[in-house]
Structure formats: C-alpha cells, structure tokens
C-alpha positions as a printed NumPy array, in Angstrom:
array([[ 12.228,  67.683, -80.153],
       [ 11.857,  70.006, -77.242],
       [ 14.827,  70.333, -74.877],
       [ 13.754,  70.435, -71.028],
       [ 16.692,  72.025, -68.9  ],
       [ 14.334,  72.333, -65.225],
       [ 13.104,  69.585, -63.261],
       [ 10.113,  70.439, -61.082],
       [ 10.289,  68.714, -58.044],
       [  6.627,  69.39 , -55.881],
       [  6.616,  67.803, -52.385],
       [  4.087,  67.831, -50.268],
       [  4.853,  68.034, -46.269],
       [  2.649,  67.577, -43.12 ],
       [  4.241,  67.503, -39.964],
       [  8.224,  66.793, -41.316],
       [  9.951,  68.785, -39.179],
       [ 11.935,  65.596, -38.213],
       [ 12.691,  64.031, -41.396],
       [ 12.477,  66.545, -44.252],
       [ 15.984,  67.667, -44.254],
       [ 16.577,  63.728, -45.133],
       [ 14.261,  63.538, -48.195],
       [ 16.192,  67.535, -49.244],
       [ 19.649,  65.695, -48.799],
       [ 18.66 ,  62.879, -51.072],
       [ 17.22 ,  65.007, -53.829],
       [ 20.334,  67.595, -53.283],
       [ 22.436,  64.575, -53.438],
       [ 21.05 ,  63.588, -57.454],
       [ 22.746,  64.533, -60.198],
       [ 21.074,  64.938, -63.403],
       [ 22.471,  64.735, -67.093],
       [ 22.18 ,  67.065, -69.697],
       [ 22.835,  70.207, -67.66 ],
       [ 19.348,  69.758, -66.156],
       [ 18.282,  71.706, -62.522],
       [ 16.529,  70.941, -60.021],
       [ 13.39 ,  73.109, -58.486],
       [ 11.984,  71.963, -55.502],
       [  8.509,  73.225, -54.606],
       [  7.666,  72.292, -51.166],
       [  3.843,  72.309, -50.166],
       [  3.304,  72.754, -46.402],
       [ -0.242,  71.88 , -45.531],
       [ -1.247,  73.234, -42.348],
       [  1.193,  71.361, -40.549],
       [  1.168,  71.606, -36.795],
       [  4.566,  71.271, -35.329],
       [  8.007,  72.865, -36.47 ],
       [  7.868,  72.042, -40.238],
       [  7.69 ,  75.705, -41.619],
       [ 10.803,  76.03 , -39.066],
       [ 12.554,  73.214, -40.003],
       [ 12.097,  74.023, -43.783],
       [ 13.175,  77.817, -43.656],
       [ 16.229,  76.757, -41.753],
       [ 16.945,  73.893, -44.132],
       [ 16.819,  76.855, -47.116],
       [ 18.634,  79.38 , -44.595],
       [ 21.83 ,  76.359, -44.448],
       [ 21.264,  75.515, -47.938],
       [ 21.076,  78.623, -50.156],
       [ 21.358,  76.548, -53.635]])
C-alpha cells in the first residue's frame, strides 16, 4: 500500500480579502496524523478588491 505524506489543499478565492485569513487559520489550525503536511494552493480568480493583498500578507505573517 502506498504511503501519502502531502495533503493538497486547492482553494479557490474571489473577492476574500475579508475573510480568507479565517478559512488559512482553520486549516493552519489542523493537525494531521502520520507525519502528513499540508500544501495549500490558493486560486485567485480575477478578484476585484484586496484579495491578492490580503493573501501575500497572510503568507508574508505566516512563512510556514
């Protein structure tokens, strides 16, 4: 049986400036067993107020 040590994590985002930290802090927040990570790949579509912002200072305050 194949052993699976990364979790991909894809979330989309349109307009989240306000709220995605929340949904990072949950995820961040989860602790998985087996010595398995986390990758979160976050999808900004076109988004038209301060996500891009709000996400590269979310990654700036969070470097893990």
């Amino acid at each position: 049986m194949e052993q699976f040590t990364k979790l991909s994590i894809l979330i989309p985002v349109y307009n989240e400036a306000n709220t995605i930290h929340l949904i990072l802090n949950r995820i961040d927040k989860v602790q998985l067993t087996n010595n398995i990570s986390k990758e979160i790949i976050l999808v900004n579509d076109c988004s038209t107020d301060r996500t891009e912002e709000a996400l590269l200072q979310y990654i700036a305050d969070n470097p893990q």
